[in-house]
VMD Tcl script that draws the C-alpha trace (Angstrom):
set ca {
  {66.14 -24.96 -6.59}
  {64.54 -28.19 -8.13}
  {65.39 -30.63 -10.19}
  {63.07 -32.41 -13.03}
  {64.09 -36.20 -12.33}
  {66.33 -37.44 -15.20}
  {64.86 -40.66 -17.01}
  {64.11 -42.88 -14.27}
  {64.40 -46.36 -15.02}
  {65.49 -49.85 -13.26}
  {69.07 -50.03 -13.76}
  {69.85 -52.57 -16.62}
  {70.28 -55.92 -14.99}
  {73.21 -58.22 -16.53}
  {71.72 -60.97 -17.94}
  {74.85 -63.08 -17.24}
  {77.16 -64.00 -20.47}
  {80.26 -62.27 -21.46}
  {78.86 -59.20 -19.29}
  {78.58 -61.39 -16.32}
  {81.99 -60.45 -14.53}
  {81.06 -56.07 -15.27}
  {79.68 -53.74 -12.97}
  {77.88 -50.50 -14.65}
  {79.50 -47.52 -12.93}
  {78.80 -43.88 -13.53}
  {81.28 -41.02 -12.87}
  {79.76 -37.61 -12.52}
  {81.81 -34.53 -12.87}
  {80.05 -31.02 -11.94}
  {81.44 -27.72 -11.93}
  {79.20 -25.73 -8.89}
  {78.76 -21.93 -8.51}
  {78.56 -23.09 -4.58}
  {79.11 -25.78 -2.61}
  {75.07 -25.64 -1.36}
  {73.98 -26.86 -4.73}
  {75.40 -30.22 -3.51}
  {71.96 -31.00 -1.77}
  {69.77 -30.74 -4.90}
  {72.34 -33.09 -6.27}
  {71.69 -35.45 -3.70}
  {67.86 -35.32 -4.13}
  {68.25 -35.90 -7.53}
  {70.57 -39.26 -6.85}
  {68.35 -40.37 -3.58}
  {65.11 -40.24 -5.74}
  {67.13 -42.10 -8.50}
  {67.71 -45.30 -6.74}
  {71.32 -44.19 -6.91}
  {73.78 -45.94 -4.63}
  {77.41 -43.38 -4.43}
  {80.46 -45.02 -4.25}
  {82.69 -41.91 -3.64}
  {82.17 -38.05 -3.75}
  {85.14 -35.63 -4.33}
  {83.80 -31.71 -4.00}
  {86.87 -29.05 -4.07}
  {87.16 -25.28 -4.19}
  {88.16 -24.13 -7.18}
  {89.02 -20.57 -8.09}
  {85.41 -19.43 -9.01}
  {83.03 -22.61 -7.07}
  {83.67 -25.97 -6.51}
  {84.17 -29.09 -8.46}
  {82.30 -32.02 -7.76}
  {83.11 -35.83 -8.82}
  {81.26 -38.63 -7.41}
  {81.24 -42.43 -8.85}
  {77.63 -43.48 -8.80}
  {75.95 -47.27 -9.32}
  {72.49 -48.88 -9.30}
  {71.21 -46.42 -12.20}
  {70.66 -47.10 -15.80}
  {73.22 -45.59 -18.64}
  {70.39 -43.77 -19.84}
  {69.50 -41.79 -16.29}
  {72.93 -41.41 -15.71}
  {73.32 -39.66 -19.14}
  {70.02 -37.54 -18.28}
  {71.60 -36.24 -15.49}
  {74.17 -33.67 -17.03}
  {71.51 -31.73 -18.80}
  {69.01 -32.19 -15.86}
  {71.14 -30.43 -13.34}
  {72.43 -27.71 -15.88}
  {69.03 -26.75 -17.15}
  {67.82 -26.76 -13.37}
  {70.53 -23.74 -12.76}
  {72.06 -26.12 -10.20}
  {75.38 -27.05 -12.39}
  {77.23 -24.74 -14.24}
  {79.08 -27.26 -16.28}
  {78.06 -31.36 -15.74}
  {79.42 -34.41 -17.57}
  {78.81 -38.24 -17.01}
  {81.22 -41.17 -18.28}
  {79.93 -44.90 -17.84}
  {82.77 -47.38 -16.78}
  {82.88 -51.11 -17.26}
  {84.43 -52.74 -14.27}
  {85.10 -56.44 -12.87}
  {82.86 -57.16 -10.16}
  {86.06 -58.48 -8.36}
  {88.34 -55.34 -8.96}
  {85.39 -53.09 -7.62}
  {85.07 -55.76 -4.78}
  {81.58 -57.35 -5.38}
  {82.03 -60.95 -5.38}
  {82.56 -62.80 -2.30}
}
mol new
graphics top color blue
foreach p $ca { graphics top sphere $p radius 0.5 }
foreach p [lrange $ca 0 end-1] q [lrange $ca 1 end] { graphics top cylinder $p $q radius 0.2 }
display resetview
């Protein structure tokens, strides 16, 4: 199974004003037919640049649900990625929401 790379792109860098305290977060939700597609995932996010944060995968009644929070990657890469792993046959059902979040709530600053 292989996935086309989404749009692959240097993740936006904050060019400091009122954006200056944010981190860019992705959170990925996938609905898997079984729990193997996970490593074409992980291609897909290594190739990416992607750095996880957190990965979630439980069984669900027919496959497994995925969730993991990923930074490092543009908005528009993380939004290719949905469609990317869906059209691939890899997800059955994929979804991506972008989060805002103080650098000192999601422990970045010193």
């Amino acid at each position: 199974m292989e996935v086309r790379d989404p749009l692959c792109r240097k993740p936006e860098e904050n060019a400091g004003g009122a954006l200056a305290g944010l981190d860019l977060q992705h959170d990925l939700h996938l609905v898997l037919s079984d729990w193997t597609h996970w490593t074409p995932v992980t291609d897909v996010l290594q190739r990416l640049g992607a750095e996880v944060q957190s990965v979630q995968i439980a069984r669900m009644e027919r496959g497994f649900s995925a969730r993991c929070r990923l930074r490092r990657i543009s908005v528009d890469a993380a939004r290719s990625l949905p469609g990317a792993l869906i059209d691939s046959g890899v997800a059955e059902r994929a979804s991506v929401e972008h989060l805002m979040l103080s650098k000192h709530a999601a422990g970045l600053t010193p």
